[in-house]
N, C-alpha and C positions, 0 to 999 in steps of 0.2 A: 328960152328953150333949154338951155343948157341947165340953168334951176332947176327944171323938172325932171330934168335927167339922173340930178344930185339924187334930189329926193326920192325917185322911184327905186335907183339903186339903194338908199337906206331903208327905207319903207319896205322890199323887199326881202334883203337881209333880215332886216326885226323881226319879220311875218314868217320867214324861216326857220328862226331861231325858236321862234313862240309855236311852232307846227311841231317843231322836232323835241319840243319840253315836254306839249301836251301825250303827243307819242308815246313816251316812254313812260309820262307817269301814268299811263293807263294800261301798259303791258304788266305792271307785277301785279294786278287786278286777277289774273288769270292762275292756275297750278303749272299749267307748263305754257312751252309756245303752242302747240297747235290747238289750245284751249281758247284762244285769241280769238275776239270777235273782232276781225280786220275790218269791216265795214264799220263799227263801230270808230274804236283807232283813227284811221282815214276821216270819216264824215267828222269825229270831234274834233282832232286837228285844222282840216279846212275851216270849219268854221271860225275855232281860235286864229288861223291864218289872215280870213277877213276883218274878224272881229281889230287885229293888230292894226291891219291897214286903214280899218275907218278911224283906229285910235289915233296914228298917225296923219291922218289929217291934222287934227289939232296943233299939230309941233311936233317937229324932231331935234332934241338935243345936240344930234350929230352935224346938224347944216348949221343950226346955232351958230356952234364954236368956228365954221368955218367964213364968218362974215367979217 
């Protein structure tokens, strides 16, 4: 259990990291901020968010190093 617990906290974090990338590279997309399509923004993130977490199934570097 506690394995799982490693991993969801890293797997998380990456998934956050990777929301908050795609976020930003898609706001200077736009002329100003309230040109911002937020639904757009939002739904592309979340998906890069999942997209992360089903990556990280495969392995995470982070637990790696802690074995």
């Amino acid at each position: 259990m506690k394995n799982f617990k490693v991993w969801i906290k890293a797997a998380g974090i990456r998934a956050a990291k990777t929301m908050a990338q795609t976020a930003v590279a898609l706001l200077p997309a736009s002329a100003t901020i309230s040109a911002v399509d937020w639904k757009v923004v939002v739904g592309t993130a979340a998906l890069a968010g999942v997209a992360s977490v089903l990556t990280s199934l495969a392995g995470l570097p982070e637990i790696e190093e802690t074995k």
